[in-house]
N, C-alpha and C positions, 0 to 999 in steps of 0.2 A: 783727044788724049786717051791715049789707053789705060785698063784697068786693068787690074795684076786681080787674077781668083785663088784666096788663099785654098789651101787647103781646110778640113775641120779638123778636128780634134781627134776622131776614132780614127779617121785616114792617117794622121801624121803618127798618133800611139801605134796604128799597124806599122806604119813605114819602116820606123822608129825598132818593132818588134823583130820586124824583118830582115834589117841589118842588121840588128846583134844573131841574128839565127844565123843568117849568110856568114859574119866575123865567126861565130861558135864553128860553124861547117867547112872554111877554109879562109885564105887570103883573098880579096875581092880584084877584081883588074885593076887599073890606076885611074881609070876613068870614072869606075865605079863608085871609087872612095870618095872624092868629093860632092856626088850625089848625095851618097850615105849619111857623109857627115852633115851635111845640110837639115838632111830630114830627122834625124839624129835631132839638133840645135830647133828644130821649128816643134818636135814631140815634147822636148822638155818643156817650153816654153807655154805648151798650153795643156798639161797634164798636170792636175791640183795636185797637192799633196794631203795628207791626212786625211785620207778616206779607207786607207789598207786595213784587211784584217774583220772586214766589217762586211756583213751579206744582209742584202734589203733591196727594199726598192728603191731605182732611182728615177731621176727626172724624166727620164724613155720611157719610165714602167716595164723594164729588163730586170729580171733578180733573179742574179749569180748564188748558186748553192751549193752542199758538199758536205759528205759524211764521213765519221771516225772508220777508220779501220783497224780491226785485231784480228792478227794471224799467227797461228804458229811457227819459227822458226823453219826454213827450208819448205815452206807450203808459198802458195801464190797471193798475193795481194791487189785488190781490185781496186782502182781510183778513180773516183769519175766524177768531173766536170758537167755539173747540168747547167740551164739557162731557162729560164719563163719567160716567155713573152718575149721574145728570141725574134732579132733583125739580120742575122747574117753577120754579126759583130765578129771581129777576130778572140777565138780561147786560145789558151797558150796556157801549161803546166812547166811548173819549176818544182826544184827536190830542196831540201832543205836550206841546200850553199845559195839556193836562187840561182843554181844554172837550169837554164830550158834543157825542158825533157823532151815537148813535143810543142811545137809551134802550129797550127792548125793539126793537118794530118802529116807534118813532117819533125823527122827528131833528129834536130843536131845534135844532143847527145851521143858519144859512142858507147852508150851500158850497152848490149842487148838482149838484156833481163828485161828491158821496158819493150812492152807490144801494144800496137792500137788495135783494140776493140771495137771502139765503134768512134766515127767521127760524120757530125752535123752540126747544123745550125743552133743547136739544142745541148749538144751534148759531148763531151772529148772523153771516152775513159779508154786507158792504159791498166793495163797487168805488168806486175812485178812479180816474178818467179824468183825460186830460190831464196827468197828471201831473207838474210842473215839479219844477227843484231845492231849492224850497223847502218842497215836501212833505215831504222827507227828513228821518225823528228817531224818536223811540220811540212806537208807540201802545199804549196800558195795555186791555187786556179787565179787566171786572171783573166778579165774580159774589158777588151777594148773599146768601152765605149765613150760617151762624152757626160760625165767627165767618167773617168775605168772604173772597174769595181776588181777586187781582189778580196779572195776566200779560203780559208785555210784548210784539209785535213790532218789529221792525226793517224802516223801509222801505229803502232804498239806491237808489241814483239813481242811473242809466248813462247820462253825457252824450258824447256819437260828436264826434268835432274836428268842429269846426263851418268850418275853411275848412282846405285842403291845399295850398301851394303848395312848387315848385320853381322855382329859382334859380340860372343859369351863371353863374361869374364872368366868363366872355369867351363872345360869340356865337359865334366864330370862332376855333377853336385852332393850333396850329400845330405836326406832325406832332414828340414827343417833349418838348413843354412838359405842366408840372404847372398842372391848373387846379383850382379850388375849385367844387363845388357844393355848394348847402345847401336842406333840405328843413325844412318849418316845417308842424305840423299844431296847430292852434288851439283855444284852450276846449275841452279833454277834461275827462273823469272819469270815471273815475282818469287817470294819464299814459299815452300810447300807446305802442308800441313801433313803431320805424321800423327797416326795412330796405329794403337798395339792392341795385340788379340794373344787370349793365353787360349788355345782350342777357338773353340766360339764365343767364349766372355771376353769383354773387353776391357782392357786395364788402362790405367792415368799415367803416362810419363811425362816428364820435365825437358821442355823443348828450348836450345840456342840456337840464334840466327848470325851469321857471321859475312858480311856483306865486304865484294872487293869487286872492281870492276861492274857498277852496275847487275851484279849475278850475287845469286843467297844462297848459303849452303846453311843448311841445317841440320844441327844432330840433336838427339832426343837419347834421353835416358830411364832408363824401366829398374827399380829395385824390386827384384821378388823373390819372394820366400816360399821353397821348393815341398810338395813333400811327394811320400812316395805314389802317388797318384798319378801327380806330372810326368811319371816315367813316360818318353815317348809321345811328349804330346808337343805338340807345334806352336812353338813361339812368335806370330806374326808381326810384321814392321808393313805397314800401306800406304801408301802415299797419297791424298789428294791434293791436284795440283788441275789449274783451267786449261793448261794443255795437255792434258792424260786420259782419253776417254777408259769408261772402265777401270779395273782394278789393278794398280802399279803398288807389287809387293813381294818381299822378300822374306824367307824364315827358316828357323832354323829348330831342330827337335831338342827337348832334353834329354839329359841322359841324367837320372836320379838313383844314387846307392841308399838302402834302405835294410833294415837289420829283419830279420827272418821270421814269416810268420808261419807259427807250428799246428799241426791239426793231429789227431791221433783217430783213428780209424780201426775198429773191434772188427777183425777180417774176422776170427772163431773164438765160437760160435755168431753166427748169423744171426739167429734171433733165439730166444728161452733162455732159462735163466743158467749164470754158471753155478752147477753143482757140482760136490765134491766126488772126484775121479776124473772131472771132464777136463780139457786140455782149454788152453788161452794163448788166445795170439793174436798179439796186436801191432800193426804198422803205423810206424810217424812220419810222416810230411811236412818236409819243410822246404817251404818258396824265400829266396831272398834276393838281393842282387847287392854284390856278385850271390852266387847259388852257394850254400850252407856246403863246406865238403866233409863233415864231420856231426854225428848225429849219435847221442849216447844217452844209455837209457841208467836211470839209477831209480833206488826205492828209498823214499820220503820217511827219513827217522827212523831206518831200520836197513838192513843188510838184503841185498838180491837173495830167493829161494837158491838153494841148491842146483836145482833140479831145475831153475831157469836157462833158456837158451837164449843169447844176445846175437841176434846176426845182420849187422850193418842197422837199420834203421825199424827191422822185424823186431819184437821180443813175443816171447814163445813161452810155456808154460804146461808142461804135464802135469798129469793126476794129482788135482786142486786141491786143495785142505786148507780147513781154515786156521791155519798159522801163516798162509798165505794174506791174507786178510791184510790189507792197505794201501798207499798212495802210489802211485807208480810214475815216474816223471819222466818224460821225453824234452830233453835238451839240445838245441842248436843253436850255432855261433859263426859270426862271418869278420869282417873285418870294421865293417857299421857296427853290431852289437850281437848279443845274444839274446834268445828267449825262449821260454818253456811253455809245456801244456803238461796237465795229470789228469791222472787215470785213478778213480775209486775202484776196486776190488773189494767186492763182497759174496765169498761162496757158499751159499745154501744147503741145507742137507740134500741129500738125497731121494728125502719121500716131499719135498715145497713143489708146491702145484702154481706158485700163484705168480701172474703173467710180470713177467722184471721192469721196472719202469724204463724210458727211451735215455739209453746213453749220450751224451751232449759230449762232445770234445770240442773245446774252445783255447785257441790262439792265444798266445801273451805271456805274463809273469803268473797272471793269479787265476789260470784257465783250471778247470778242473771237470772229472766227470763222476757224476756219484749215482750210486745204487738205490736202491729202494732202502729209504729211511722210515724205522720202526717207530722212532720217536713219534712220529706224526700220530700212528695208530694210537699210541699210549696217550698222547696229549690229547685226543678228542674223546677215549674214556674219561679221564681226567677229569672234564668238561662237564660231561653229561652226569658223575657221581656226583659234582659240586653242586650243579643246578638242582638234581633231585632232595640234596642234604637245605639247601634253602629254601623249597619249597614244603618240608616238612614243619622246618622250625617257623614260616610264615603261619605255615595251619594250625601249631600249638597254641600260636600267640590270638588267634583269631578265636579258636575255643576257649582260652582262659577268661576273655572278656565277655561272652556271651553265657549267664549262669543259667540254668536250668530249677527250677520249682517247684513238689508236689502241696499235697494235704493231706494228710489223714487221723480219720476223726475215733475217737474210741469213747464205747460209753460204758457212763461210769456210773455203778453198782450192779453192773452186771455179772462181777465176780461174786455179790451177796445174793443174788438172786433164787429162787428156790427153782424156778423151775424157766422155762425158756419165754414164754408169755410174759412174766413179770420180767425175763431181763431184755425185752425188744419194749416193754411200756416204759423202764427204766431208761433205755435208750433212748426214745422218744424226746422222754421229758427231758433227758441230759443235755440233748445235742446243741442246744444255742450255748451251753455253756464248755463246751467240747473246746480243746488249745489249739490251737495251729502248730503242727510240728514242719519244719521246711528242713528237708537234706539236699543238698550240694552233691553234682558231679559234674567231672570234665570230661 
């Protein structure tokens, strides 16, 4: 009687794997198909179920293994099918549908983004080029053995904002107003992180994510409050993102209006002091944005000299006299605001020697520049009469309490005395009886 040799179990899961490759690759001959199906019915039949999904050892001591892959969008993706302790079993890689990609080293697949790398006993790996979003999902390795083992990777998909824009709410700010800019970076994956830079410091905005199709776009919000410093300086919007090497950034400069700051400048005399006969000429400067186009000189509680000359932002002054004597104010104004600076005026006689203190001209409402002030000399006489007048009345008070004391003795009968002998023996005998007289001085 004869005996019929089954097939095993890895031969029938090949057989099995085989005809779906050959059915994927074309229509089989007629003679073919019921082979196929045969082998087909005899692979389900001894192919366990509930072992998918799962990488270990099995009863061979064969272990099927397999790692995650992240790629950028339109970069290459590498897949690979390893095996330990590897008998020559049939691999085979499917794509997420569970269609075969590649069947040993043959791919009924018709992608041909998929390429074989390398194929053994050990090992199946396949590249995927070009790679889009929609490659993204599980790819199963399987391996033929008794009973199969199947193992899964992970592709994952890095897609980089695909457009980065920034956005001022006003072109043109104005020196302490609050403006809004907002920065928008487009079709990510995953969502990006944005940060802001005002020059090199770095500022805090307020980030939404708005997710459609698997893709995040994010926009970020900055309120800042401008002054005139920021004219000109660079508003940056950056992006990181795990598909961005380096710096992905966009930005955009301010433009800040700001009211005029004024300086006044003693062109003559250059240095010594102004004395009366010498001439005065002073220039004002004024920086604003927009630029000051009007610049007017007037005098502080009192009427221009005569004899002054006003010429656009010069003012000029002949043969000085002190009814000249006071404030002088340089004024500019733009469409931001206005502001001044002054000028003290102090003319000296003609025979002052003594060197003029350093003229200050200062910018603003309450700038001003002054002369050598006399006060100061008088207040430190002042000072020094008061001190000397308290040290006198300390010393009055110091000798009223400290009394001073003589004695003197006079003797008595020596106005009866007859002759000078008898009035020194009269003394003699007097003196224990002699008074104490004490006088007093301060």
């Amino acid at each position: 009687m004869a005996s019929a040799v089954l097939p095993s179990g890895s031969q029938c899961a090949a057989a099995a794997a085989a005809a779906a490759a050959a059915a994927a690759a074309g229509a089989p001959p007629p003679g073919l198909r019921l082979r196929l199906l045969l082998l087909l019915l005899s692979a389900a039949a001894l192919i366990p179920t509930g072992r998918r999904g799962v990488a270990g050892s099995y009863g061979d001591g064969q272990n099927l293994f397999t790692k995650d892959v992240t790629v950028i969008e339109g970069e290459v993706a590498t897949i690979s099918c390893q095996v330990n302790k590897s008998d020559d079993s049939v691999i085979q890689l499917l794509n997420p549908n569970r269609q075969t990609i590649y069947f040993r080293d043959f791919r009924p697949l018709k992608d041909s983004r998929f390429q074989l790398l390398n194929f053994s006993s050990s090992e199946l790996k396949v590249s995927l080029t070009n790679v889009s979003i929609s490659d993204e999902g599980r790819y199963f390795c399987q391996l033929y053995t008794d009973p199969p083992q199947e193992s899964y990777t992970t592709i994952t998909v890095l897609v980089p904002p695909r457009n980065l824009m920034i956005d001022i709410q006003k072109d043109t700010a104005v020196e302490g107003e609050e403006i809004e800019v907002n920065c928008t970076a487009m079709a990510s994956k995953p969502a990006t992180t944005i940060r802001w830079f005002k020059g090199n410091k770095e500022l805090k905005g307020k980030s939404e994510v708005e997710e459609w199709s698997d893709m995040y776009t994010v926009t970020s919000q900055l309120m800042l409050k401008v002054h005139k410093e920021d004219d000109g300086v660079p508003v940056i919007c950056q992006v990181e993102h795990p598909a961005v090497t380096g710096n992905l950034q966009t930005q955009r400069y301010l433009e800040v209006q700001y009211k005029p700051q004024v300086h006044i400048q003693m062109t003559y005399p250059l240095q010594g002091l102004t004395r009366e006969g010498d001439a005065l000429e002073l220039t004002c400067e004024a920086i604003g944005k927009p630029q000051p186009v009007m610049v007017t000189w007037v005098r502080v509680d009192d009427e221009m000299p005569q004899h002054a000359v006003l010429s656009g932002p010069n003012l000029f002054i002949n043969n000085l006299n002190k009814t000249d004597n006071g404030t002088y104010r340089c004024e500019a104004s733009n469409v931001v605001g206005k502001a001044h600076s002054d000028y003290m005026l102090y003319v000296y006689d003609t025979t002052a020697t003594t060197e003029p203190a350093v003229h200050d001209s200062r910018a603003g409402e309450e700038g001003s520049i002054r002369a050598v002030d006399h006060a100061v000399i008088g207040g430190v006489v002042a000072v020094v009469v008061f001190a000397m007048l308290c040290l006198l009345i300390i010393l009055g008070r110091y000798f009223a309490r400290h009394k001073g004391t003589y004695f003197t003795h006079e003797a008595k009968g020596a106005d009866d005395a007859a002759d000078a002998d008898t009035a020194i023996i009269n003394a003699e005998g007097g003196q224990n009886n002699s008074e104490e007289k004490k006088e007093y001085f301060i």
